[in-house]
N, C-alpha and C positions, 0 to 999 in steps of 0.2 A: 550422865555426862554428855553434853551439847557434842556434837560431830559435824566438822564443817560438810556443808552440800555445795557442789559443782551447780552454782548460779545461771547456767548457760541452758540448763536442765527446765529451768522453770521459765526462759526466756528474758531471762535478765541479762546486764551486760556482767563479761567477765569480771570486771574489778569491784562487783557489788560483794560483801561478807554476807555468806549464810550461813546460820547453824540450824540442826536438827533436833530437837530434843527430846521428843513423841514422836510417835507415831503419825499426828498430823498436828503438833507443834512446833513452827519456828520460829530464829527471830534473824533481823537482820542488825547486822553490826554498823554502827556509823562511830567512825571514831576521828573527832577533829576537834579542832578548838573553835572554831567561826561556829555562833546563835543560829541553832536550826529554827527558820522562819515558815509563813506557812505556803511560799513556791515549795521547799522542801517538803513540807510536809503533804502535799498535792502529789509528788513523786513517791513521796514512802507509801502512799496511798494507792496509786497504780502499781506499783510493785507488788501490794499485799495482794493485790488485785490479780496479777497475776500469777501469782501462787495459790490462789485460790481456786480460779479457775480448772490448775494441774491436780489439784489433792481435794477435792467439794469436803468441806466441813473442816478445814483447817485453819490453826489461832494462828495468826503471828503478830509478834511481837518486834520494839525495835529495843536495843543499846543501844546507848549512847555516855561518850563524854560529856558533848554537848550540852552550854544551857538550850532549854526548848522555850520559845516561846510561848508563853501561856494561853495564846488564840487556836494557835496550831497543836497543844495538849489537845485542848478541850476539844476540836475538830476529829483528831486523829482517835479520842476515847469512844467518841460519837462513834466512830464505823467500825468499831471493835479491835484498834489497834493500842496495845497497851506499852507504854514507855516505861523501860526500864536503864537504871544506871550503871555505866560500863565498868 
């Protein structure tokens, strides 16, 4: 069962959604209705980034409601971050 994590921890801002799942599995939560494009998807990308940097060898993942746009998938698959639906 996922466990949210205090986001402030990995140097995010407060109102970012984390959960923990593993041991150095997480994901983050985006839940909206507006098309995550790929500015968005440049930011889920430094965020992954720095949660990587706090945990070395850690997956994350994102949720979403969200359609994603299909440039910013394929981008975001590319540097090992996987979309999943909320």
């Amino acid at each position: 069962m996922p466990e949210p994590v205090d986001p402030k921890k990995f140097g995010l801002h407060s109102s970012a959604r984390l959960e923990q799942s593993g041991e150095k599995e997480f994901t983050l939560i985006i839940d909206r209705k507006s098309r995550i494009i790929m500015k968005d998807g440049e930011k889920i990308l430094e965020k992954s980034k720095k949660i990587i940097n706090q945990v070395p060898g850690a997956r994350v993942n994102v949720k979403t409601s969200a359609p994603v746009c299909s440039k910013t998938k394929t981008f975001l698959k590319g540097q090992g971050v996987e979309i999943l639906l909320l």
